[in-house]
C-alpha positions in Angstrom: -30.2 -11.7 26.3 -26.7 -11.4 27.8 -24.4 -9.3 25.8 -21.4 -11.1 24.3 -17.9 -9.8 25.5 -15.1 -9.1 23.4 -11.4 -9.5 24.1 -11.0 -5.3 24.2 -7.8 -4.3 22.7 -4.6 -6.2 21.5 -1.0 -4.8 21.9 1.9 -4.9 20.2 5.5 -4.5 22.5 9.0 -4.4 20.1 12.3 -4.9 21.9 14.6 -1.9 20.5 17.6 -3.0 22.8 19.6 -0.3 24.4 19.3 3.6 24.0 22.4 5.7 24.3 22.0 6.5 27.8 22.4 2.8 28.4 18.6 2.4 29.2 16.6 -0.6 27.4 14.1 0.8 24.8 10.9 -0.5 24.1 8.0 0.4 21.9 4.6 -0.8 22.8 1.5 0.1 20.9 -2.1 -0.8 21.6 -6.2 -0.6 20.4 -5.7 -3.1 17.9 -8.9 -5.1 16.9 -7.5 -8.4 17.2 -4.5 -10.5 17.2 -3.6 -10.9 14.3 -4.0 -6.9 13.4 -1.5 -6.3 16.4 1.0 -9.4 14.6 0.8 -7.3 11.6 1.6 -4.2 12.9 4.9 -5.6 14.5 5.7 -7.2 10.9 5.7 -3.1 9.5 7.3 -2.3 12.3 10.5 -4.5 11.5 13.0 -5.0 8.3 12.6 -8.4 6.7 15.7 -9.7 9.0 13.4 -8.7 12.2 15.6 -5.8 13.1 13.4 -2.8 13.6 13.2 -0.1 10.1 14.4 3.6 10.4 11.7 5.9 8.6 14.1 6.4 6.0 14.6 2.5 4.9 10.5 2.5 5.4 10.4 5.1 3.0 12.2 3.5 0.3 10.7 0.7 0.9 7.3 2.7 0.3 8.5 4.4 -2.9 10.0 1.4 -4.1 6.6 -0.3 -4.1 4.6 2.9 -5.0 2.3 3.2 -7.9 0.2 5.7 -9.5 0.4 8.6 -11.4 4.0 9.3 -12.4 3.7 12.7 -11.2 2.1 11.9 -7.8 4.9 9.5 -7.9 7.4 11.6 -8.5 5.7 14.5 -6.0 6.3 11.8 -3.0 10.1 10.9 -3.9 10.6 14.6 -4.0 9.1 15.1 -0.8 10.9 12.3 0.6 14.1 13.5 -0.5 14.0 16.7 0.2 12.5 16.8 4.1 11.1 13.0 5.3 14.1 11.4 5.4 16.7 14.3 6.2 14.2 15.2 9.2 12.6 11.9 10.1 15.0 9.4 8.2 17.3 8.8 11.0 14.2 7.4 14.1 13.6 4.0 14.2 9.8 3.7 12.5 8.6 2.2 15.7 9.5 5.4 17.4 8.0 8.5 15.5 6.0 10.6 17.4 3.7 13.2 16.6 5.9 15.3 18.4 8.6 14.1 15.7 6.2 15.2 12.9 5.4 18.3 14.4 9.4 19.2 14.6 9.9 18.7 11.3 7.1 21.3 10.1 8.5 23.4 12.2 11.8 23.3 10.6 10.5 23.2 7.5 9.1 26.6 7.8 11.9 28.1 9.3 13.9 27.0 6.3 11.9 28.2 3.7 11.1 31.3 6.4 15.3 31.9 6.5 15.6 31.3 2.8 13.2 34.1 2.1 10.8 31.4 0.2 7.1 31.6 0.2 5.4 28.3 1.9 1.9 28.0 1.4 -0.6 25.7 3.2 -0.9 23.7 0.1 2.6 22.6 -0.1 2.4 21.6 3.5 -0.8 19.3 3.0 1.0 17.7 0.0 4.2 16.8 2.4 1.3 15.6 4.9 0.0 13.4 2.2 3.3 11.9 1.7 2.7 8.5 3.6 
């Protein structure tokens, strides 16, 4: 019996228009299951005029539909607030990087380093969580 072949992946591309250095900037992503998994991705990926999001409109957007636990709740706008979007806020969402991510612990530690404030592991899983 002859296997059946799948498709293989599905991929997503999102027009960002021109960088600074006057190049054009695109934003592909791929391993999607099927079509209309890659469709929804590029929905996320864009505001509800089509224009792509910033992480920091995402985030709102997240917290704005957010339930749970008012203190979980709470714990995320403060996270938010306080490093996501001053750190991250300002990339278009279809641009983060784990490089990006990576930064921003990076500064975060140096901050609290420089401040002379304690930062344990746990603090930096909650942040983490913050999605």
């Amino acid at each position: 019996m002859a296997a059946e072949r799948s498709h293989g992946s599905w991929y997503l591309r999102l027009e960002l228009g021109t960088g600074p250095d006057g190049r054009r900037r695109r934003v592909r992503r791929g391993g999607f299951p099927t079509r209309k998994a890659a469709l929804e991705a590029l929905v996320r990926l864009r505001g509800p005029a089509g224009s792509p999001l910033t992480v920091a409109e995402w985030l709102q957007r997240w917290l704005d539909n957010r339930q749970g636990a008012p203190s979980t709740v709470t714990g995320y706008a403060d996270h938010v607030r306080r490093y996501l979007s001053p750190l991250l806020g300002h990339l278009l969402l279809a641009e983060v990087a784990v490089a990006h991510v990576e930064e921003m612990f990076q500064v975060i530690a140096r901050e609290h380093q420089e401040a002379g404030r304690r930062l344990s592991a746990a603090t930096l899983d909650r942040i983490r969580a913050t999605r």
